[in-house]
N, C-alpha and C positions, 0 to 999 in steps of 0.2 A: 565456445561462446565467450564473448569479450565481457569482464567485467565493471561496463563502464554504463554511469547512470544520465543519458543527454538528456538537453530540455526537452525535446521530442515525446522522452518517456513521462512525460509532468502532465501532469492535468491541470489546464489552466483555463479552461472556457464554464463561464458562470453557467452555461445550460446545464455542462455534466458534471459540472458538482452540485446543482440542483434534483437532477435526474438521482444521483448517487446518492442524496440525505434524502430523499423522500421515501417514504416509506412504500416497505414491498423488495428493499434488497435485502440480499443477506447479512447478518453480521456476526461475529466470534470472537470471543472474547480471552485471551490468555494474560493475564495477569502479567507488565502494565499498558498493554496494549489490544486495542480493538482492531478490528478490520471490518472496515463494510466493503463487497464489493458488488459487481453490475456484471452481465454476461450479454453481449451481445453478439449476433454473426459476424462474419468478417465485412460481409457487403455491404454496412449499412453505415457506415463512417469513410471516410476517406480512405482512398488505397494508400494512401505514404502512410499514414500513423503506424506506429509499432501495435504489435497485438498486444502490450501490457501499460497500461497509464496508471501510473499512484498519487497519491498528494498524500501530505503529513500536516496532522495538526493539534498541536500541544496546547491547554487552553490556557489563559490569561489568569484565568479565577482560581488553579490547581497551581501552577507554577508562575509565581510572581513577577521575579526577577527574571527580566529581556536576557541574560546571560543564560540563565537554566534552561527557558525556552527554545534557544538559539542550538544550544550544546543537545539538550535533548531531540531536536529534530535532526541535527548532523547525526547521532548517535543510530536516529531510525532510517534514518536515509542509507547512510553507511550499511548497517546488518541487512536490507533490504537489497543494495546494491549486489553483496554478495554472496547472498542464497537465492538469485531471482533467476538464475539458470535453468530448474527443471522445470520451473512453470512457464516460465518461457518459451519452451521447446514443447510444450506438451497445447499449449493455446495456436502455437503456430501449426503441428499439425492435423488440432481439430477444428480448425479457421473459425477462433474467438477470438476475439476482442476484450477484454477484461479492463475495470478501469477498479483499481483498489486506493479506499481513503485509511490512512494508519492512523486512529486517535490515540493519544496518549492518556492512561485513568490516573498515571502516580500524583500524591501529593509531592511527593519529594524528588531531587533527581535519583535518576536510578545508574547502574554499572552498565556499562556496554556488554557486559557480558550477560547479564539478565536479559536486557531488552536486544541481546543476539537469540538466546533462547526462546523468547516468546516470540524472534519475529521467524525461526526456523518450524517453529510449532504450528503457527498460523499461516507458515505457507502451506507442510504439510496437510492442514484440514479445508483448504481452499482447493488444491491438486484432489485430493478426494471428491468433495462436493461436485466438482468438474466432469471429474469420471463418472 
């Protein structure tokens, strides 16, 4: 599996990040990071899209500086990038569809190495759920 993250894999249609913040999906929380995400069959979205779509989003209010924000979403994008292999592989052959939003909870900027650990953690309990 290539580990490469296209716009493809990006959630960018205001339905399903509607769909995804409304209440009724799941979420999990690993210290600094949330995950909410959505499960749907494979049939019911377009055949071209990948089975896994994410968005990131760091808020304004918790981290001030456009620099922090900036750097902390490369940092969740990145850890996401490269631990998204077995859930990928595991949506493809139970033909889902999965659309995950990464919130971020820190006040502060955090290490890439923290928020590689929570973001390995919170795939692990998302491949569960699945099962």
């Amino acid at each position: 599996m290539s580990f490469t993250l296209p716009k493809a894999e990006r959630i960018n249609s205001k339905i399903t990040i509607d769909k995804l913040f409304s209440g009724g999906n799941t979420a999990m929380t690993v210290f600094p990071l949330r995950a909410i995400f959505m499960v749907e069959p494979e049939g019911e979205s377009g055949a071209e899209s990948p089975s896994i779509q994410m968005m990131v989003s760091v808020s304004k209010r918790r981290l001030r500086h456009a620099v922090d924000r900036n750097r902390q979403k490369r940092q969740i994008r990145e850890a996401y990038r490269l631990n998204k292999c077995e859930l990928a592989e595991m949506c493809a052959q139970k033909g889902l569809r999965v659309y995950i939003a990464f919130v971020s909870l820190a006040e502060e900027p955090c290490t890439t190495e923290r928020i590689e650990r929570s973001m390995v953690k919170l795939l692990r309990k998302t491949m569960e759920k699945l099962s």
